[in-house]
DRENMARLO-56085 format. One record per residue: z negated, x, y negated of N, C-alpha, C in turn; residue in three letters. Coordinates in Angstrom, 3 decimals. Example, Ala and Ser with C-alpha at 12.3 -4.5 7.8 and 13.67 -1.06 7.14 Angstrom:
# DRENMARLO-56085
<marlo><n_pz>-7.800</n_pz><n_px>13.190</n_px><n_py>5.690</n_py><ca_pz>-7.800</ca_pz><ca_px>12.300</ca_px><ca_py>4.500</ca_py><c_pz>-7.800</c_pz><c_px>13.200</c_px><c_py>3.300</c_py><r>ALA</r></marlo>
<marlo><n_pz>-7.080</n_pz><n_px>12.850</n_px><n_py>2.250</n_py><ca_pz>-7.140</ca_pz><ca_px>13.670</ca_px><ca_py>1.060</ca_py><c_pz>-7.870</c_pz><c_px>12.900</c_px><c_py>-0.030</c_py><r>SER</r></marlo>
This chain:
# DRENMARLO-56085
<marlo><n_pz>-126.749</n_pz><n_px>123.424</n_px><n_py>-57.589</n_py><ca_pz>-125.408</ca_pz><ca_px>123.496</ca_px><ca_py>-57.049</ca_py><c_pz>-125.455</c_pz><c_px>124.343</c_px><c_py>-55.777</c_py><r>UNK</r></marlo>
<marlo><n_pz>-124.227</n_pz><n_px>124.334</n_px><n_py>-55.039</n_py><ca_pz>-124.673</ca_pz><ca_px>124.604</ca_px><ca_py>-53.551</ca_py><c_pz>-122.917</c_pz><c_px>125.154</c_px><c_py>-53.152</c_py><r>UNK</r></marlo>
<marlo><n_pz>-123.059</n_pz><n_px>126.206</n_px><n_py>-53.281</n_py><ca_pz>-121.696</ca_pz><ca_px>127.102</ca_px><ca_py>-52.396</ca_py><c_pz>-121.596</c_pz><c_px>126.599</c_px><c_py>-50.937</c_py><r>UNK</r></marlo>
<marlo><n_pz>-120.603</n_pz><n_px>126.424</n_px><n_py>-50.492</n_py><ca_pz>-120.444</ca_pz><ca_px>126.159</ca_px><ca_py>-48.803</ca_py><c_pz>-119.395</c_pz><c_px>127.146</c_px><c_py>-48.832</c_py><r>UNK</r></marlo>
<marlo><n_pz>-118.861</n_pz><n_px>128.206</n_px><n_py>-47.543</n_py><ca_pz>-117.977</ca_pz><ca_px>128.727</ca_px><ca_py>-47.519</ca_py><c_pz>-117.699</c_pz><c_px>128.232</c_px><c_py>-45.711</c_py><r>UNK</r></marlo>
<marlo><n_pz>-116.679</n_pz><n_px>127.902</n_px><n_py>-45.662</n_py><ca_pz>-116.446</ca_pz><ca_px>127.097</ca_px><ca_py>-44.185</ca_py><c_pz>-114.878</c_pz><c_px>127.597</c_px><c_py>-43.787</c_py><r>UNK</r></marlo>
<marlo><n_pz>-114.720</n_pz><n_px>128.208</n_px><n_py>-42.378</n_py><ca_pz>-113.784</ca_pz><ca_px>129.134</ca_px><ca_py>-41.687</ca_py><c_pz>-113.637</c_pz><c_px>127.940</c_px><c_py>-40.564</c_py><r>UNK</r></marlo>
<marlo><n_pz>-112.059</n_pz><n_px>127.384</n_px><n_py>-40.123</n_py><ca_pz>-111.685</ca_pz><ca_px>126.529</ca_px><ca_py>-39.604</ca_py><c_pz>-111.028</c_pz><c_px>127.387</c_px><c_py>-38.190</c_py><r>UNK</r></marlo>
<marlo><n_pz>-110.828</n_pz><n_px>126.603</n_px><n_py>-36.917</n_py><ca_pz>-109.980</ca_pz><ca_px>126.870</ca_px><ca_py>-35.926</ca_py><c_pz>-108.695</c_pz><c_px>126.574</c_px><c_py>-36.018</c_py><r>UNK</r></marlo>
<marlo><n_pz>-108.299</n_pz><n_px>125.971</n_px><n_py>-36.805</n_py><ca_pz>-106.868</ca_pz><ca_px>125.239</ca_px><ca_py>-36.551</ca_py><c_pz>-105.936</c_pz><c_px>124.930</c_px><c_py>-37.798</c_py><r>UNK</r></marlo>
<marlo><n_pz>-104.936</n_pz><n_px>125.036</n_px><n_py>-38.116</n_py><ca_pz>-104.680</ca_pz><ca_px>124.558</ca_px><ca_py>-39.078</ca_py><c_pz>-104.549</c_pz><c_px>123.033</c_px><c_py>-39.351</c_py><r>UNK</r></marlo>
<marlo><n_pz>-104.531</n_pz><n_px>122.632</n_px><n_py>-38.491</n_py><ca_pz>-104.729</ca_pz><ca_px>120.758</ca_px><ca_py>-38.325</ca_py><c_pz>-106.443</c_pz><c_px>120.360</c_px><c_py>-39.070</c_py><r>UNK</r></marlo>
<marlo><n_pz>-107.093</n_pz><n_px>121.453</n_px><n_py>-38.443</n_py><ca_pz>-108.515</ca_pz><ca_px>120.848</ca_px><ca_py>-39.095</ca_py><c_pz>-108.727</c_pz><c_px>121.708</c_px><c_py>-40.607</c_py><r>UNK</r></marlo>
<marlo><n_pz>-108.705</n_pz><n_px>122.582</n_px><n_py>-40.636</n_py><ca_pz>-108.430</ca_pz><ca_px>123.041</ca_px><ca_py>-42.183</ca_py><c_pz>-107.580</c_pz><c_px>122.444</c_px><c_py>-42.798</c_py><r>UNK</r></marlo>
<marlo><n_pz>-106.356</n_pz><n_px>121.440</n_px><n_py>-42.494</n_py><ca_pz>-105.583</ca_pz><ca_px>120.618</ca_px><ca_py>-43.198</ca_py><c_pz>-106.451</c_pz><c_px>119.641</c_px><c_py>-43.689</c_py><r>UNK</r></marlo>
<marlo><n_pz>-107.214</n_pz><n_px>119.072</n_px><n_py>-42.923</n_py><ca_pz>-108.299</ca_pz><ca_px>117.967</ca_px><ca_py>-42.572</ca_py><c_pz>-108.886</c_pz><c_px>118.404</c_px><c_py>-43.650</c_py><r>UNK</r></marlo>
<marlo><n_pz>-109.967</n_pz><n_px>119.257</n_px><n_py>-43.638</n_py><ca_pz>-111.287</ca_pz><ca_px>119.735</ca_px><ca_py>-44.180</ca_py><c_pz>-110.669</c_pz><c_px>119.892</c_px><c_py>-45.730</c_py><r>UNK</r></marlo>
<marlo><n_pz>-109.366</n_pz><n_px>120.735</n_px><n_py>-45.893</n_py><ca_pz>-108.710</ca_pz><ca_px>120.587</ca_px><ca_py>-47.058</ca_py><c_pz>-108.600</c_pz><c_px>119.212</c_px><c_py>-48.094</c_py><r>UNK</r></marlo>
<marlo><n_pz>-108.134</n_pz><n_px>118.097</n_px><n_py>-47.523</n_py><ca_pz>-107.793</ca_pz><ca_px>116.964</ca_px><ca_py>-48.040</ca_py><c_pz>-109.326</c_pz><c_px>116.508</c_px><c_py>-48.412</c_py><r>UNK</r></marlo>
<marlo><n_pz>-110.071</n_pz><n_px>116.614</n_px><n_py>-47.292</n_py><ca_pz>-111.529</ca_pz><ca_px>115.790</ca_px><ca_py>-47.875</ca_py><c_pz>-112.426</c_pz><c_px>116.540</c_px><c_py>-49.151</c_py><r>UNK</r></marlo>
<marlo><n_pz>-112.423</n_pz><n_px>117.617</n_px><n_py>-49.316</n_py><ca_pz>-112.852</ca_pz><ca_px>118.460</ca_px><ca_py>-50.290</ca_py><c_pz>-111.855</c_pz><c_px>117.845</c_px><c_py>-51.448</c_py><r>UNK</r></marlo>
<marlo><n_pz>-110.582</n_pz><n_px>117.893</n_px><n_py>-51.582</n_py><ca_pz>-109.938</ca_pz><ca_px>117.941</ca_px><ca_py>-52.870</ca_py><c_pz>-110.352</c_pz><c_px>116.466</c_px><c_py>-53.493</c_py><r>UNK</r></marlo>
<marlo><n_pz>-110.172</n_pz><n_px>115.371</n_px><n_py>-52.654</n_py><ca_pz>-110.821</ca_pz><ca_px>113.876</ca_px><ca_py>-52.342</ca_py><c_pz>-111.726</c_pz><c_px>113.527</c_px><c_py>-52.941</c_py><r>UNK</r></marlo>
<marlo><n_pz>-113.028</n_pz><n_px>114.795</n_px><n_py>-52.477</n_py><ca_pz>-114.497</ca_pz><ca_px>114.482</ca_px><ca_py>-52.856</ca_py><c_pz>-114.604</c_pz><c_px>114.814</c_px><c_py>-55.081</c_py><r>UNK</r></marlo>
<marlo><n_pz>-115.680</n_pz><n_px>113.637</n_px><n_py>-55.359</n_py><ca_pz>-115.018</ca_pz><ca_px>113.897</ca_px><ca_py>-56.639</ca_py><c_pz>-116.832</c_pz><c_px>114.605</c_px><c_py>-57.403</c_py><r>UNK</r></marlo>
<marlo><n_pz>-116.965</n_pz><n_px>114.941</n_px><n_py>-56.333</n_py><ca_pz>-118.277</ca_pz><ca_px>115.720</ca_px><ca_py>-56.429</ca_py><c_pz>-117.943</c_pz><c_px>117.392</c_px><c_py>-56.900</c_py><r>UNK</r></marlo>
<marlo><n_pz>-116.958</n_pz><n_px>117.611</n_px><n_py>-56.459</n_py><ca_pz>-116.672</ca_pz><ca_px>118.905</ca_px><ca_py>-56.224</ca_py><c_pz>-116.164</c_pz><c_px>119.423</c_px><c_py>-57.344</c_py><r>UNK</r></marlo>
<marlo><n_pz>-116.566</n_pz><n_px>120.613</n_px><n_py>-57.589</n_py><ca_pz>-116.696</ca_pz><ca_px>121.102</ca_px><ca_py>-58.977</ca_py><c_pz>-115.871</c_pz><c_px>122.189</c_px><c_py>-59.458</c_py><r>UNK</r></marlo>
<marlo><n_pz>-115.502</n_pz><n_px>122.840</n_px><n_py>-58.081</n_py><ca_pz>-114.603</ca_pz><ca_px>123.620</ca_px><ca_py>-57.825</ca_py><c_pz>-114.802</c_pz><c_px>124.657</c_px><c_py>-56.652</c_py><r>UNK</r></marlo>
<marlo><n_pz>-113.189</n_pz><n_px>124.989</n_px><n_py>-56.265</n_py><ca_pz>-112.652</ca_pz><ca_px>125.169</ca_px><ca_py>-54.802</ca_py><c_pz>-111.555</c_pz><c_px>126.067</c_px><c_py>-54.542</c_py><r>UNK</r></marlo>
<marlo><n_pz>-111.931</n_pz><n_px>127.090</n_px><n_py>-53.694</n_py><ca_pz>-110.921</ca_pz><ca_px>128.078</ca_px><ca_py>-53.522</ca_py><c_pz>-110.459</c_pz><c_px>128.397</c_px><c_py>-52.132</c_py><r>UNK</r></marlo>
<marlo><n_pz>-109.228</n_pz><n_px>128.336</n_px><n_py>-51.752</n_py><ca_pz>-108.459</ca_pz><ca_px>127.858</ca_px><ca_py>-50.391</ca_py><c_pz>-107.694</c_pz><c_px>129.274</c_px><c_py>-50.161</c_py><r>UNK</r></marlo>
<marlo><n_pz>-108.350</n_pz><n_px>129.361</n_px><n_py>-48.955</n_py><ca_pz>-107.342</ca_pz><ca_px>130.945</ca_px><ca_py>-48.407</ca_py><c_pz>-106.744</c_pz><c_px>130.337</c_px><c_py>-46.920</c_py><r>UNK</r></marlo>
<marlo><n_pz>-105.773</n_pz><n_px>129.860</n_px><n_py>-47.204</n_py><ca_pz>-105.123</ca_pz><ca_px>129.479</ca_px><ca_py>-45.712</ca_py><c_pz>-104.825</c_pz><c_px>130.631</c_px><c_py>-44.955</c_py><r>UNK</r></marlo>
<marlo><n_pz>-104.707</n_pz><n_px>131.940</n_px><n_py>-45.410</n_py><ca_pz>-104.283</ca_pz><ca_px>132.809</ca_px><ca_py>-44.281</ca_py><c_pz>-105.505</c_pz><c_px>133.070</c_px><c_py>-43.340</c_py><r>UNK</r></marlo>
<marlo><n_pz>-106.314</n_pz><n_px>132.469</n_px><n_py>-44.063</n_py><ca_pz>-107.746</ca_pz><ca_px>132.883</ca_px><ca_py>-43.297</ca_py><c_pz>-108.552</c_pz><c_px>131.987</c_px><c_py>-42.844</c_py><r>UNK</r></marlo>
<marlo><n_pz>-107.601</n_pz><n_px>130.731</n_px><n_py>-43.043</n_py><ca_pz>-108.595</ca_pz><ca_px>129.409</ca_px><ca_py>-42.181</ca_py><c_pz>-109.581</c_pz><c_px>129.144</c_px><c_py>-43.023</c_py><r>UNK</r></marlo>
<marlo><n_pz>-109.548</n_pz><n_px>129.448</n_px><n_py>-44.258</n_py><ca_pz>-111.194</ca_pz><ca_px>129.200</ca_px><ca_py>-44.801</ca_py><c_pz>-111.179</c_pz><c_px>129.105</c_px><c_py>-46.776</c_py><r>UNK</r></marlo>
<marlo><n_pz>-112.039</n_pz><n_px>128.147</n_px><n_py>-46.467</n_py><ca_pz>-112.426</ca_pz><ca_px>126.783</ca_px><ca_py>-47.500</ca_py><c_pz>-113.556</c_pz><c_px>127.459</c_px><c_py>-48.106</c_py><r>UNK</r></marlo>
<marlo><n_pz>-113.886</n_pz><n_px>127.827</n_px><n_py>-49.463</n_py><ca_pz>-114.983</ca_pz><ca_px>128.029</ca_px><ca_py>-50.521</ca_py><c_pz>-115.061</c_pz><c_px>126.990</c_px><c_py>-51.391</c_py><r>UNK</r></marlo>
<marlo><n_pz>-116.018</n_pz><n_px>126.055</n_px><n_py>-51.920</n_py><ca_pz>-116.282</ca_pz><ca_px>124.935</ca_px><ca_py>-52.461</ca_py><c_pz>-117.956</c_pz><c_px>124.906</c_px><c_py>-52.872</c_py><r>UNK</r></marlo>
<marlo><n_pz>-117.668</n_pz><n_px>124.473</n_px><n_py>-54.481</n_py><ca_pz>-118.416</ca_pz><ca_px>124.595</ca_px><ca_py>-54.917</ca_py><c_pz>-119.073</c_pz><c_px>122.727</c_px><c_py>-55.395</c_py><r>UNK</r></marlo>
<marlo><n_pz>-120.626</n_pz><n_px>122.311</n_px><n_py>-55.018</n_py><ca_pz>-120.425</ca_pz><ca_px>120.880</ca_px><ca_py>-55.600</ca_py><c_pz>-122.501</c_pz><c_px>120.328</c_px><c_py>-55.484</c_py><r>UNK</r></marlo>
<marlo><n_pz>-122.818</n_pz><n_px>119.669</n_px><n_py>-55.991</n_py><ca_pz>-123.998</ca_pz><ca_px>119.381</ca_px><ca_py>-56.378</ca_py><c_pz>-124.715</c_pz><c_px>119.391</c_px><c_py>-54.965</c_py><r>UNK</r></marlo>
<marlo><n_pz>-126.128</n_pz><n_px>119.854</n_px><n_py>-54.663</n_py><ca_pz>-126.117</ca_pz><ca_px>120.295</ca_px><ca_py>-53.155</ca_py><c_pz>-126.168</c_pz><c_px>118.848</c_px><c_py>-52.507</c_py><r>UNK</r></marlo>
<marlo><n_pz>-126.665</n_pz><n_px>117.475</n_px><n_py>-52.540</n_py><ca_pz>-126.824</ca_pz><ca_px>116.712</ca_px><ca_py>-52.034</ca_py><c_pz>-125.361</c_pz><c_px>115.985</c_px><c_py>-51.136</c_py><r>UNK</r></marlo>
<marlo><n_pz>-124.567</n_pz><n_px>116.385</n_px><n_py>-52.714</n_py><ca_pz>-122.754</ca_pz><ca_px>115.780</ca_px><ca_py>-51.998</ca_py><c_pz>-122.344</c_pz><c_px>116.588</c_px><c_py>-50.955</c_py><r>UNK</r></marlo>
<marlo><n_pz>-122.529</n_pz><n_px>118.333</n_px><n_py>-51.499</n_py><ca_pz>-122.274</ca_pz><ca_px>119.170</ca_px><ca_py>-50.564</ca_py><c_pz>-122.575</c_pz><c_px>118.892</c_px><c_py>-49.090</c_py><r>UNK</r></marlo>
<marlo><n_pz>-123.794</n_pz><n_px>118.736</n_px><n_py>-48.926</n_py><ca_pz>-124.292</ca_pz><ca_px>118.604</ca_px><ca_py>-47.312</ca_py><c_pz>-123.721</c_pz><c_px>117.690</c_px><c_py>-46.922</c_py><r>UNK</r></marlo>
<marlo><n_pz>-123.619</n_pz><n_px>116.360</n_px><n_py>-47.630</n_py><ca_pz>-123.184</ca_pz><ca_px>115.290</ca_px><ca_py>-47.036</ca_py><c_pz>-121.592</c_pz><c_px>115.406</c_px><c_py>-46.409</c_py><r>UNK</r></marlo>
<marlo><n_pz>-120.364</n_pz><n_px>116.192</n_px><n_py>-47.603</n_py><ca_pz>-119.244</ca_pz><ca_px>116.411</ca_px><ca_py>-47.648</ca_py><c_pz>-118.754</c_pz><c_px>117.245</c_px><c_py>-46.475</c_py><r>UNK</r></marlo>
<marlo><n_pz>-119.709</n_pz><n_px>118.087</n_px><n_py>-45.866</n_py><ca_pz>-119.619</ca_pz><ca_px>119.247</ca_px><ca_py>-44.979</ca_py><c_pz>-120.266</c_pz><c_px>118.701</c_px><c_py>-43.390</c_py><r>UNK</r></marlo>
<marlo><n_pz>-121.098</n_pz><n_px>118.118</n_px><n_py>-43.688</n_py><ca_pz>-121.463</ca_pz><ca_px>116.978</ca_px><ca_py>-42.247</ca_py><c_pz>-120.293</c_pz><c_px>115.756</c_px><c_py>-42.008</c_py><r>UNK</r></marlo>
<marlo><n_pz>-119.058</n_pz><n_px>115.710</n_px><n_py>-42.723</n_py><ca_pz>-118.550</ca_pz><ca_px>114.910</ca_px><ca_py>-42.287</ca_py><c_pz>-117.429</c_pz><c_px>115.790</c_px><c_py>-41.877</c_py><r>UNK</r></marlo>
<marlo><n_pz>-117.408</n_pz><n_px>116.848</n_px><n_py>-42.270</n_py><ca_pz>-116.535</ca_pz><ca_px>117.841</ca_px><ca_py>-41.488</ca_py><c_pz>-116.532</c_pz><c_px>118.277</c_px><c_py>-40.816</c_py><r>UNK</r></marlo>
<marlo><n_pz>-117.372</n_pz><n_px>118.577</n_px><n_py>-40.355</n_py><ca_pz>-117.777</ca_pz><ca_px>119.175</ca_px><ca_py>-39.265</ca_py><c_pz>-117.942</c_pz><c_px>118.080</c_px><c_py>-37.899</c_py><r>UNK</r></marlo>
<marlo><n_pz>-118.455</n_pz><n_px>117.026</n_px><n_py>-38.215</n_py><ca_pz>-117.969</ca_pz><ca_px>115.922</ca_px><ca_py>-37.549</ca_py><c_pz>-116.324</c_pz><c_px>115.758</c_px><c_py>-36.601</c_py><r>UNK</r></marlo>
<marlo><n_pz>-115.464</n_pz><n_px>115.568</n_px><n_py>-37.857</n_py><ca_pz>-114.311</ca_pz><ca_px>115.678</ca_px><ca_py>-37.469</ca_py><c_pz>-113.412</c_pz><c_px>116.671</c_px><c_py>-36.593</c_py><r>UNK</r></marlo>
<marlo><n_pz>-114.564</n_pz><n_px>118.155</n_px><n_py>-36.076</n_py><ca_pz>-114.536</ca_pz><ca_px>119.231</ca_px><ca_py>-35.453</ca_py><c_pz>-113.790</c_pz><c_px>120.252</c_px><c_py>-36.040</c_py><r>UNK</r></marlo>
<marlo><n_pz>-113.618</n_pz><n_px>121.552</n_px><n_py>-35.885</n_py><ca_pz>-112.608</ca_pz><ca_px>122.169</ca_px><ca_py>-35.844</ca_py><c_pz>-113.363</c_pz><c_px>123.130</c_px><c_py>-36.588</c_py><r>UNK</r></marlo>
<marlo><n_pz>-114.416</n_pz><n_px>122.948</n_px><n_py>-37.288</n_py><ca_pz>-115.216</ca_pz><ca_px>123.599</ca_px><ca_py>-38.239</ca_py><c_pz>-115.962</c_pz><c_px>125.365</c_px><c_py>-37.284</c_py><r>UNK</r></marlo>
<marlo><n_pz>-115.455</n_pz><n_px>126.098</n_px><n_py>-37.077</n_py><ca_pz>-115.921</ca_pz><ca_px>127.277</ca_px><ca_py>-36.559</ca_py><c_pz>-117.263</c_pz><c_px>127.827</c_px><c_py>-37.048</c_py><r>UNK</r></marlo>
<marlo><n_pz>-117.131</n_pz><n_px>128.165</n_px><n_py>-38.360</n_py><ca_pz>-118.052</ca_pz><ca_px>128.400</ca_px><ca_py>-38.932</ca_py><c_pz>-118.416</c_pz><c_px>128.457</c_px><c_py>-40.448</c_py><r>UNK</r></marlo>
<marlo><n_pz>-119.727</n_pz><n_px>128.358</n_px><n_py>-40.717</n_py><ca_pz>-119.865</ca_pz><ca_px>127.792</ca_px><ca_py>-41.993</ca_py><c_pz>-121.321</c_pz><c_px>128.581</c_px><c_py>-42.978</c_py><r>UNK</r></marlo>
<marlo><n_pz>-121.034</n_pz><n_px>129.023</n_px><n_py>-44.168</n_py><ca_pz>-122.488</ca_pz><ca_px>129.299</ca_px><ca_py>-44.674</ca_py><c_pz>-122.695</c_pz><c_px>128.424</c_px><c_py>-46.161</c_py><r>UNK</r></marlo>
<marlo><n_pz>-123.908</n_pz><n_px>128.408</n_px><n_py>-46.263</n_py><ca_pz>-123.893</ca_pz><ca_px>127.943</ca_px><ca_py>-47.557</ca_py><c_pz>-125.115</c_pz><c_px>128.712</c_px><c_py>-48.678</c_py><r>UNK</r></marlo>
<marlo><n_pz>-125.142</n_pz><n_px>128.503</n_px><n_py>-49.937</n_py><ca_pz>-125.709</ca_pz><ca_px>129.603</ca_px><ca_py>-50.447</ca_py><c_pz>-126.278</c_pz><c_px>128.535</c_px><c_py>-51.890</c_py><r>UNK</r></marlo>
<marlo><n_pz>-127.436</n_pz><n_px>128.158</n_px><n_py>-51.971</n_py><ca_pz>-127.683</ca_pz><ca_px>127.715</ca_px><ca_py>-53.507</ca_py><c_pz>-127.508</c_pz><c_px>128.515</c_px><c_py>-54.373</c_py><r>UNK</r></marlo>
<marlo><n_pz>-126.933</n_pz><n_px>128.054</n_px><n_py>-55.756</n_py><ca_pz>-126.530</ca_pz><ca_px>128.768</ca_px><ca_py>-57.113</ca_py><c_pz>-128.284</c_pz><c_px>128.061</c_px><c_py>-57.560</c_py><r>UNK</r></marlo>
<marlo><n_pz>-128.670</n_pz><n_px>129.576</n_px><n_py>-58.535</n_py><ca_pz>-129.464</ca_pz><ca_px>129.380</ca_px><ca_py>-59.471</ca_py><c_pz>-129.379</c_pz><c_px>129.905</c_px><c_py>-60.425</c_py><r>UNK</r></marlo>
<marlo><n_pz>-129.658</n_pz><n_px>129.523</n_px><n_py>-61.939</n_py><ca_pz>-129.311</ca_pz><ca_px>130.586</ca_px><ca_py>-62.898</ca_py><c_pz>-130.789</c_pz><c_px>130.532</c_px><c_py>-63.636</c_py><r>UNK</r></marlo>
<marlo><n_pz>-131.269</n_pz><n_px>132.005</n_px><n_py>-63.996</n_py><ca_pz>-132.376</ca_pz><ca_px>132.151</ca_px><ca_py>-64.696</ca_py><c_pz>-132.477</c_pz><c_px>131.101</c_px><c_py>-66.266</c_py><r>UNK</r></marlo>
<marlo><n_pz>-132.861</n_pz><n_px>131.007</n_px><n_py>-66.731</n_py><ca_pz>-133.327</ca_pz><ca_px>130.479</ca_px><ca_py>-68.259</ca_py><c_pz>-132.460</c_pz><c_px>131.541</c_px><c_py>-69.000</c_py><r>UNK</r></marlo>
<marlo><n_pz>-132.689</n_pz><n_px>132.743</n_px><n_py>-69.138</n_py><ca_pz>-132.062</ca_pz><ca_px>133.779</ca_px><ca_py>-69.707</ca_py><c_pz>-130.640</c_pz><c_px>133.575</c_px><c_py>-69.492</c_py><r>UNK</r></marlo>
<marlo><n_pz>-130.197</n_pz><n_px>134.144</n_px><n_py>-67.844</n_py><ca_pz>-128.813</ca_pz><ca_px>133.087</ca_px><ca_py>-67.614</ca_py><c_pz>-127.975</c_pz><c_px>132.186</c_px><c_py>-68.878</c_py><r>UNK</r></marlo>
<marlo><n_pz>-128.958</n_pz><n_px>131.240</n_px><n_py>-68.133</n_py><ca_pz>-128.407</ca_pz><ca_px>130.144</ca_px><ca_py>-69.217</ca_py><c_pz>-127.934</c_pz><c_px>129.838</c_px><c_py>-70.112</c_py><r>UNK</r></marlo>
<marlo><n_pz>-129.191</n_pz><n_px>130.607</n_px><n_py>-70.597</n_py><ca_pz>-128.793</ca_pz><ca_px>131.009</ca_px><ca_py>-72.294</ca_py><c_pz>-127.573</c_pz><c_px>131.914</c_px><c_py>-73.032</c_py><r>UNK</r></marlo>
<marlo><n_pz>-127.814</n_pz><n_px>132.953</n_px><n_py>-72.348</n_py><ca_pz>-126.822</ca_pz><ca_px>133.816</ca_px><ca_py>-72.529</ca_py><c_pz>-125.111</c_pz><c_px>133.349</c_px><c_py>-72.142</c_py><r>UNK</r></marlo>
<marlo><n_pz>-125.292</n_pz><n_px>132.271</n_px><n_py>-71.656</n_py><ca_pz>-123.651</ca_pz><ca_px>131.454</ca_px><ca_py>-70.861</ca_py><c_pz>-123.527</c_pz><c_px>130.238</c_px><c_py>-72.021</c_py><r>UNK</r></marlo>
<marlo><n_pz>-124.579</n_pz><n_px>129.993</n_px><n_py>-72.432</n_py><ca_pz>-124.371</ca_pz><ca_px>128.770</ca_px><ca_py>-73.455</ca_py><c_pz>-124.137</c_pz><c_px>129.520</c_px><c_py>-74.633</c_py><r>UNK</r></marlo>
<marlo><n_pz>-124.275</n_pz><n_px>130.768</n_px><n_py>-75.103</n_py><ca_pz>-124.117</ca_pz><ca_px>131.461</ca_px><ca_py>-76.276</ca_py><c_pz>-122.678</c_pz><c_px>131.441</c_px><c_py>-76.463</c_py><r>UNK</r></marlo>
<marlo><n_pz>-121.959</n_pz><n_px>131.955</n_px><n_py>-75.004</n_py><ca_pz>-120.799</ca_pz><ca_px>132.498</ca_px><ca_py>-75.051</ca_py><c_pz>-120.489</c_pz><c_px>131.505</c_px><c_py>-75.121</c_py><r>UNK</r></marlo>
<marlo><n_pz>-120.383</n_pz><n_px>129.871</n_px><n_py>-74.476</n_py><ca_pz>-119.577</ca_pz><ca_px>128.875</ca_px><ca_py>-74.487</ca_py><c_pz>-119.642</c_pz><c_px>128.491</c_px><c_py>-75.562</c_py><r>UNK</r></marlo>
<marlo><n_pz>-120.417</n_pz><n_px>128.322</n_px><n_py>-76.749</n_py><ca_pz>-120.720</ca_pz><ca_px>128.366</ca_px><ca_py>-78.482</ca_py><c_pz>-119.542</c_pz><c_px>130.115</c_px><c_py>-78.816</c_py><r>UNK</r></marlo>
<marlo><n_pz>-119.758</n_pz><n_px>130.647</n_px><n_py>-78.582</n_py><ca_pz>-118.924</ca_pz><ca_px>131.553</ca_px><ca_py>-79.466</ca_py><c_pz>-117.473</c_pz><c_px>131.377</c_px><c_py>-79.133</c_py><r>UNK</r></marlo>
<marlo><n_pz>-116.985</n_pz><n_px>131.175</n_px><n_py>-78.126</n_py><ca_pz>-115.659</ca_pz><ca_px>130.707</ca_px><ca_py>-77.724</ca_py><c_pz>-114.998</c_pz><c_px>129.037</c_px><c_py>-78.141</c_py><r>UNK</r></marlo>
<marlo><n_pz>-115.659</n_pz><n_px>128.116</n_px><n_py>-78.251</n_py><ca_pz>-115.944</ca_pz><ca_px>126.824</ca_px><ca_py>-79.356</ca_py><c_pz>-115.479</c_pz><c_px>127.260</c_px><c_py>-80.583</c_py><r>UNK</r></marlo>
């Protein structure tokens, strides 16, 4: 999985960049700070890149980082315990 965090110029293109994220049905989940022009989205890395090259396309895209999620084995485990004890 693949974090993108992306900071817009405009509110026309963060309107933009907004609609195509909610759209994309890749996306796994997404957190929108309009006071700040800027889009956090979370989604499998292959859709991601693709989802974010078409945004950036469309311009307006200022700036952008992205960050792979990894979770240890241990991780894992310990998140699947809890999702079993809350079950």
């Amino acid at each position: 999985m693949r974090v993108y965090v992306m900071h817009f110029r405009s509110t026309a293109a963060f309107t933009s960049a907004f609609d195509s994220v909610m759209d994309a049905r890749d996306v796994a989940s997404c957190l929108v700070e309009p006071e700040y022009g800027r889009i956090r989205f979370l989604a499998p890395r292959k859709a991601a890149d693709a989802l974010v090259e078409r945004i950036y396309g469309e311009g307006g895209l200022v700036w952008c980082s992205q960050h792979d999620l990894t979770l240890s084995s241990a991780d894992a485990a310990a998140r699947l315990r809890l999702v079993e004890d809350d079950g």
